[in-house]
N, C-alpha and C positions, 0 to 999 in steps of 0.2 A: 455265857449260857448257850449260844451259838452259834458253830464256828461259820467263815465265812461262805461255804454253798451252800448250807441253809439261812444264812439270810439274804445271800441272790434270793432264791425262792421267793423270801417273802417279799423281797421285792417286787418278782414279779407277776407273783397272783396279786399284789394293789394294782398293778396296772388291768390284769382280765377280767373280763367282762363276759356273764354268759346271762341266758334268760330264768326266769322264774316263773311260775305259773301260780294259780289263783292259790291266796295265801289267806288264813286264817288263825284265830287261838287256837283251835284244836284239831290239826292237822290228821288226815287217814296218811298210812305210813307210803301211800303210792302217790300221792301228791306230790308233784316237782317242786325241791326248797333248792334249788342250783344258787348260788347267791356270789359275789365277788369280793371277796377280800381287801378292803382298797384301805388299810389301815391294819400293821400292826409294828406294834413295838415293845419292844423288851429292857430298851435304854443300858444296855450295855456297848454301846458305840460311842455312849456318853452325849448321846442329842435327843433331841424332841421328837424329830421326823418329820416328814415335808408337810407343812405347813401349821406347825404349832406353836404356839407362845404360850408362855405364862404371864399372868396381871394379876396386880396386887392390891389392895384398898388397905390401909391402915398402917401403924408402925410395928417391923418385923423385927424381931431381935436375930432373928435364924431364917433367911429365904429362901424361899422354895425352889427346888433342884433336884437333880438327881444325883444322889446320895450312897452310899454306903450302907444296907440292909440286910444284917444277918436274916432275919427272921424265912425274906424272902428264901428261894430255892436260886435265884440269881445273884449276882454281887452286889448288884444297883436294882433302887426301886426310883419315883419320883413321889418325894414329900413336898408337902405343901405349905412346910414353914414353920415357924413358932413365932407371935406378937411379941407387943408388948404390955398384951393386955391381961389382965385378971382371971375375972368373972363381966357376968352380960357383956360380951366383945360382940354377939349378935352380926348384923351385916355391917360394920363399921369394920370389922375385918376379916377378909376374905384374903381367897386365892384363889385364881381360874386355870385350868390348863384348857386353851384355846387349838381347835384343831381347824383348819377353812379346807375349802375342798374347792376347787376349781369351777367344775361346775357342780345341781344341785343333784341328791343323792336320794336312791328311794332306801332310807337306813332301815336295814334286818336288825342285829343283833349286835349288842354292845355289850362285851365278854373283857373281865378284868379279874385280877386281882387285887385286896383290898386289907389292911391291916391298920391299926392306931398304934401307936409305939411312944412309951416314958409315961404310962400314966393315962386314964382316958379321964377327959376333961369335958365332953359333949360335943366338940366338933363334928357337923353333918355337913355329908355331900352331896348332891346333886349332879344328875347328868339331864342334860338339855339339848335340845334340834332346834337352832336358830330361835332361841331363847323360851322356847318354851319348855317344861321338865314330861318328860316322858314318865310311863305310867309305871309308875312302884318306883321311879328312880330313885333313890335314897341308898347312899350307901353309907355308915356309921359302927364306932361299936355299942356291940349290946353287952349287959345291961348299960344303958345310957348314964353316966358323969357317975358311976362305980368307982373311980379313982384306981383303976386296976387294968396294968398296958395288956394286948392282946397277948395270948403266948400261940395263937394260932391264923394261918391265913385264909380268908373268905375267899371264894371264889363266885363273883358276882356275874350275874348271868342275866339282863335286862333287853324286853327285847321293844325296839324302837317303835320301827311301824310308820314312818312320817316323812316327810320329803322334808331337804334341804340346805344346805351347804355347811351350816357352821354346828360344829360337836363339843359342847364343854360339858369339863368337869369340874362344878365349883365348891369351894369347901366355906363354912360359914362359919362364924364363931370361935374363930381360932386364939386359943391362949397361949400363954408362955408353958404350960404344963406338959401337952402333948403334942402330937405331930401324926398327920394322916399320911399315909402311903399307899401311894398303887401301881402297880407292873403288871406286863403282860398282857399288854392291852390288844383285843382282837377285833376291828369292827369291820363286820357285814353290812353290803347292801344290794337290795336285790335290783335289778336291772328288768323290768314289767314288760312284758309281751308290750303293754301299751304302744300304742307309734304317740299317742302325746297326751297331757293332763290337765289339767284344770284346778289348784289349788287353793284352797279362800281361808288364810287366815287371821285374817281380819284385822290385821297389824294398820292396814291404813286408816282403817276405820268404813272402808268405803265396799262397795257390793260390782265384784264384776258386771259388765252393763247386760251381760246374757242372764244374769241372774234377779229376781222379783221376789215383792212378798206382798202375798196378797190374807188376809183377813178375815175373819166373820164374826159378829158382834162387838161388843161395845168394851172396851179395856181403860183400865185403870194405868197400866204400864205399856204402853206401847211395846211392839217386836223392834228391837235394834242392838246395837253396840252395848255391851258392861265392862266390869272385872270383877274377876271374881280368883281372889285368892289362890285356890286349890289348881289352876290351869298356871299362875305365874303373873308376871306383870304387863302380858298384853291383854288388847281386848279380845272377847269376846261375842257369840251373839245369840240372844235372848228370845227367846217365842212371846215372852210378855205375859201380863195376868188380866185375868180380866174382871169384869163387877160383880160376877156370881160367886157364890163361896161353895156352892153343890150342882148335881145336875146340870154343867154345864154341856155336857153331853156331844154332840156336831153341832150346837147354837154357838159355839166358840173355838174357833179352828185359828193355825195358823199354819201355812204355804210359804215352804222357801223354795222357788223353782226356776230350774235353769231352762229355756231353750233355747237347742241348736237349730242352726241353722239349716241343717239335712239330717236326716235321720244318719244314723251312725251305730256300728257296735261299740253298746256300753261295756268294757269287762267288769267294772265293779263300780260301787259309792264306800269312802271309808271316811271316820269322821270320831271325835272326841265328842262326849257328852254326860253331864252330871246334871242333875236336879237341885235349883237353888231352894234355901229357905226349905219348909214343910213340907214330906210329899204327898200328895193329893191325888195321886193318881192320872194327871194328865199323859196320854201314848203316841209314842210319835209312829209313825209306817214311811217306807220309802217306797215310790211308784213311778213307774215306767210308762209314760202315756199312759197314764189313767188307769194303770192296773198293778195292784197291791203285789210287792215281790214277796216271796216265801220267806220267812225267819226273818223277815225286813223290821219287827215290832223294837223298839226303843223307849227309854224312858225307865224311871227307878220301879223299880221290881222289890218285895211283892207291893201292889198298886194298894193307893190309898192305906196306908199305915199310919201318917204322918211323922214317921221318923227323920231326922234331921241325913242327908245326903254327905256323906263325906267323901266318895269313891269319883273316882273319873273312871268310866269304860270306853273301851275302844271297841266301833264294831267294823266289821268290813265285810261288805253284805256285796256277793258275785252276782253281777248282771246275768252277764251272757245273752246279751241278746239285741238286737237292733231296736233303737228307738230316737225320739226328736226331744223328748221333754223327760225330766229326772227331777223329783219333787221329793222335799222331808215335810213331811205333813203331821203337826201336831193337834188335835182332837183335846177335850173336855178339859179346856183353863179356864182354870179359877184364879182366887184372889189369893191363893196360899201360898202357890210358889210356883217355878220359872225352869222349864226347861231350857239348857243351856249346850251350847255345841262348838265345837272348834276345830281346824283343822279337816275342812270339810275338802274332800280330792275324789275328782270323778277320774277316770280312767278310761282314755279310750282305745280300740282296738279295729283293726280291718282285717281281713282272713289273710293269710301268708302262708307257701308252700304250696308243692303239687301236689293236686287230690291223685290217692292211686286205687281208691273207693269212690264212685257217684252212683246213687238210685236211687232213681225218680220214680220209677215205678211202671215208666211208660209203654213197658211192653207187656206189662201183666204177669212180670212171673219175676223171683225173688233173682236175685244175682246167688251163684253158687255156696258162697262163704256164708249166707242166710239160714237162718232156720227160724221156723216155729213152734211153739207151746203153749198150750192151754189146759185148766184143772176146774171142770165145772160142764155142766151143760148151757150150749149156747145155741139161742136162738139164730141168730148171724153170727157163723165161724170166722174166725178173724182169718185174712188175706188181702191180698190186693184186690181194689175196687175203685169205683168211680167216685169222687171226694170235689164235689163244688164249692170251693172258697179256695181252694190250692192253689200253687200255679200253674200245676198242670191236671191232664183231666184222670188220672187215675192218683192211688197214695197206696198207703201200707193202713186200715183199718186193724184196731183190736177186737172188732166183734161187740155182740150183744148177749149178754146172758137172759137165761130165763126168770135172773133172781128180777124182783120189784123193788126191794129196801135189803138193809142187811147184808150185804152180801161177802160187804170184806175177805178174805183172802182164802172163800171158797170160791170163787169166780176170779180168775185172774187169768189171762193170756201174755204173750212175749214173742220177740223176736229179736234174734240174737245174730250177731257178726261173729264167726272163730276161724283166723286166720291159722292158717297151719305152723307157724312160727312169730315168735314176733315181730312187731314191725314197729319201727320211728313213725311217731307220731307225732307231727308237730299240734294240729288241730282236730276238731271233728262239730260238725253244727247239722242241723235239721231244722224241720220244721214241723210246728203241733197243733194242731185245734180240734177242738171237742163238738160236733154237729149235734144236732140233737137236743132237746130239752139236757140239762146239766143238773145229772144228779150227784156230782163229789167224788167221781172217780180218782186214782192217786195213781202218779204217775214216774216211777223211779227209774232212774239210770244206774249201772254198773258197769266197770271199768275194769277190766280185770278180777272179777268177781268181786270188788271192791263198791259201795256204797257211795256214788258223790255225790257228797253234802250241799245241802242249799235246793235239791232240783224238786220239781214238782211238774212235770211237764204237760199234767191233764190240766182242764180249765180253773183258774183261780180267779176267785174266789170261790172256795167247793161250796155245792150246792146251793148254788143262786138260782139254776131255774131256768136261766136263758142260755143259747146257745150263740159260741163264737161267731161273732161273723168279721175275723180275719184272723189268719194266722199267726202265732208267736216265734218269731227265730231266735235260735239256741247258736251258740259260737262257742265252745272249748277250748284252751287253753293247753293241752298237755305236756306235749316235750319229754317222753318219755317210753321205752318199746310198750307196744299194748298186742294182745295177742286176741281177750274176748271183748268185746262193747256188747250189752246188753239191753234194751228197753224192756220195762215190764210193768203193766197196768192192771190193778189190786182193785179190788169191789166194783168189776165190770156188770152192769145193771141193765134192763134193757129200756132205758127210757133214753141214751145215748150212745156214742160212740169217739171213741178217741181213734183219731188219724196222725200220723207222721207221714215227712215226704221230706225230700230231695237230699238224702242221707250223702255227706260228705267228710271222708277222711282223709287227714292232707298229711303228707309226710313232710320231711324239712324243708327246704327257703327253696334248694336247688334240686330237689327230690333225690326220693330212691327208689322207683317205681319197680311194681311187680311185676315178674314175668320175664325176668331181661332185661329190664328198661335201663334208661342211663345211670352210669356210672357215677357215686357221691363224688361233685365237685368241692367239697370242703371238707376241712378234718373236724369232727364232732366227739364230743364226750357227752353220755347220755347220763340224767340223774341216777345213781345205783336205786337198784330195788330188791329187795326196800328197802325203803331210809323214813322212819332210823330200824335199825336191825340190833337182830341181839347176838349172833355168833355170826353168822353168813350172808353176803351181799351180791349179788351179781352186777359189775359193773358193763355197759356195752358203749361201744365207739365205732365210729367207720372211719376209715380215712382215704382220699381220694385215687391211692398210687401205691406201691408194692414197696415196706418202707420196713425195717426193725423197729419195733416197737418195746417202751422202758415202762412199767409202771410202778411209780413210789408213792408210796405212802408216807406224810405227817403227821405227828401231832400238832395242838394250836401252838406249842411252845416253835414251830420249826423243825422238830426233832425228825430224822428219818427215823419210821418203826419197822418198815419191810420198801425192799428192792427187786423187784423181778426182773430179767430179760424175758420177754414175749417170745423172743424172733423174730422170722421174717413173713411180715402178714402181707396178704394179697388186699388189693382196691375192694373195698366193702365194708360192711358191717362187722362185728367181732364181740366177744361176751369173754370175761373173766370173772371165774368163781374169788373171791377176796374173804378169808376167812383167819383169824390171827386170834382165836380164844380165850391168849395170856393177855391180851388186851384190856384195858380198862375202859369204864363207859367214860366218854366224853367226846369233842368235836373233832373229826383228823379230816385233809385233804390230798385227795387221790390225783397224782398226776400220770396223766399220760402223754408220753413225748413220741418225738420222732426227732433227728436230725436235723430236720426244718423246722421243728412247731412244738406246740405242749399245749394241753388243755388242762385246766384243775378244777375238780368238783368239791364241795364239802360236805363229809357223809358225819353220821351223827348214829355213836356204838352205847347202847343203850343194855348192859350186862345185868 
């Protein structure tokens, strides 16, 4: 299936490693997905690939191998056996395809192909992260024990989300009738801005020593270790129930809280969680020093149904922001049932790159790339002004309108960065607090006139009534060219005011500063934008030194689908229109070489 310079290739995007930025289920198409390729195989070399094994449980009549498969689009798939068994073989006979990873791995996306061949018997598969099953992992044919072999191949598309070294695929139930098959196997992992993590799941049974749980009222099931089926066969951990069956309201809480040692930027909390037994409507929130994060709510949804829970969700809720203490907090247990969680992984992050943006404000008047807007009449016109709680003594104010209530998005003010081209953007952070009595202003960021998810930078919890008294730091993540950054705050009222300060953009590790400034000391490939795209992408790279430049494109098979010569590009930044229309949707990877170097991205063509 492919000859040998494309699987150099793939060999050598398992070895590169580039960064990712904040990642979610439902990604805006300008969000950095850069992710590292450190696994793929096609099993036409006739091996497993560095570091896989297969294992067996039962008696095989036919052992699992890589085999001979019309069906597939290759010559060789890897099947996973035929027993000796009947009917109910259940876990008495398995087979595992074992992949270990040297060290451990934040796994993206686990991309395969998947078919049952001679008959379908009900054999099911499983894919696992160091022994736990990732969410929807199942891979089988349908209709299920139809007695009828596939005549078509699946193409399975699961995506991980969880730290750690060992990746299988195990198949259960195996009889002498059929035989599972899978090829083509493509897995991602994204490599986290993080500089380090913190990951709990619960295998020992024991609680990192920075991590507590603290209580309120009187419980029938204590908070600790379970198992519970649906996660696998490690443990897990349990909010517990308590002696009330209604109204337990904040008379029965549970606190699982980590602190550090110094305050730190958090970039995210991610974590597994189902609802055992009955749902009742207990909700969890996640908090940052003491303050409730946006969209942080958890817990079975819609609340109090008593429907029985069968789902596991993943959530993965963006910090961004400095703090000492990270708490999952669950509110109104009862005796009905047990919120439950696993895989719980904080993330941390420190600022990296040269800022070629800083204002602070301190001189009283906007930096040039600034502007302002505002649609309403305001009492105080938003500008720079004097802002006691900062850290220093002037900020960026959004003003005061003349509205009292109501005022939603006929009073709104903004202030806006538009750099005259784009620029690499490794990060961008400020700082926010709301002065004033707080009456629930809302407060959005945009990135390229793009919406980013999760942010709320006015004072939260809206409409409480008091006024910050300290400031919230924001930290971004980007890694990708940005041309406008946008702040803009919606139902400005005049019983308060929203303030930012000390606005910082940082280009990459070893800058590319404006103006002249020094020259990129490394060669960079930026995430294309957008990704995913439906015809057209703009890819952009700098490289440090006046070099010809190659860039190819793959499919996930390997395949080269287009070859360009660049020429001869000068020390700098550089943009390529990438557009192939005869194209099919699915995963390809963009390399950009040099003589010395290569960089590869993975863009995702959505027709």
């Amino acid at each position: 299936m492919k000859n040998n310079r494309e699987i150099e290739f793939c060999r050598g995007i398992c070895v590169w490693l580039l960064a990712c930025s904040t990642v979610w289920m439902a990604e805006p198409a300008f969000v950095q997905q850069i992710s590292d390729v450190i696994f793929v195989q096609g099993f036409e070399e006739g091996n497993l690939g560095p570091g896989a094994t297969i294992e067996t449980k039962g008696e095989f009549t036919e052992q699992p191998g890589i085999k001979t498969a019309a069906l597939f689009e290759s010559a060789h798939a890897l099947g996973f056996g035929k027993t000796a068994c009947t009917a109910n073989c259940w876990n008495d006979y398995t087979s595992t395809l074992r992949i270990e990873f040297p060290e451990p791995q934040y796994f993206g996306l686990v991309e395969f192909k998947e078919a049952e061949l001679d008959g379908n018997y009900g054999s099911t598969g499983y894919v696992l992260v160091d022994g736990h099953m990732i969410l929807d992992g199942i891979f089988q044919k349908y209709a299920w024990n139809d007695g009828i072999a596939d005549t078509t191949v699946d193409t399975v598309v699961l995506s991980a989300n969880r730290i750690g070294r060992v990746l299988e695929f195990v198949v259960i139930d195996i009889t002498g009738t059929s035989e599972l098959f899978i090829d083509d196997i493509v897995v991602t992992a994204y490599k986290r801005h993080s500089d380090t993590w913190t990951l709990t799941n619960f295998n020992d049974m024991t609680l990192d020593p920075s991590i507590s749980i603290r209580k309120k009222g009187t419980y029938t099931l204590e908070p600790g270790f379970r198992t519970l089926d649906r996660f696998g066969p490690g443990p897990v951990f349990g909010f517990g129930k308590s002696t009330v069956s209604v109204n337990a309201l904040d008379n029965y809480v549970t606190t699982l809280e980590m602190q550090l040692p110094d305050p730190i930027f958090i970039e995210a909390v991610s974590f597994l969680e189902s609802e055992a037994d009955s749902n009742w409507g207990s909700q969890g929130l996640v908090l940052i020093d003491d303050h409730v994060l946006p969209y942080s709510t958890f817990g079975r949804l819609p609340s109090n149904d008593a429907g029985l829970d069968s789902t596991i969700r993943w959530h993965y809720i963006p910090v961004n922001q400095r703090g000492s203490r990270i708490a999952l907090k669950v509110s109104d247990i009862t005796d009905k049932s047990e919120i439950i969680i696993d895989d719980l992984l904080f993330m941390f992050h420190e600022p990296a790159g040269v800022p070629f943006l800083i204002e602070n404000f301190e001189d009283g008047v906007l930096a040039p790339e600034m502007s302002i807007w505002q649609d309403g009449t305001f009492a105080q016109a938003p500008g720079v002004k004097d802002a006691a709680g900062l850290e220093g003594a002037k900020a960026f104010g959004f003003g005061k309108s003349t509205c009292s209530s109501g005022c939603w998005d006929d009073y709104i003010s903004s202030i806006t960065i538009q750099f005259p081209e784009p620029m690499p953007v490794e990060a961008l952070s400020f700082l926010a607090m709301e002065q004033g009595v707080n009456w629930g202003c809302s407060g959005q960021l945009r990135v390229n006139h793009e919406l980013w998810p999760s942010v709320d930078f006015a004072r939260s919890p809206s409409n409480d009534a008091k006024s910050d008294t300290s400031a919230r730091v924001y930290h971004f993540l980007l890694g990708f060219p940005v041309q406008r950054i946008e702040w803009t705050v919606w139902d400005v009222a005049d019983a308060s005011e929203v303030f930012i300060d000390d606005i910082g953009v940082f280009g990459p590790g070893t800058g590319v500063a404006r103006d002249g400034g020094p020259v990129p000391a490394r060669f960079e490939v930026f995430q294309n934008v957008p990704n995913p795209f439906n015809a057209t992408t703009v890819i952009t790279y700098e490289i440090s030194e006046s070099s010809p430049v190659t860039l190819t494109v793959y499919n996930a098979q390997g395949q080269v689908v287009d070859r360009r010569d660049l020429g001869e590009k000068k020390a700098g930044m550089h943009q390529e229109v990438w557009n192939k229309p005869e194209s099919a949707t699915g995963t390809y990877f963009c390399e950009i070489s040099t003589p010395s170097s290569s960089r590869v991205l993975k863009m995702t063509l959505v027709q």
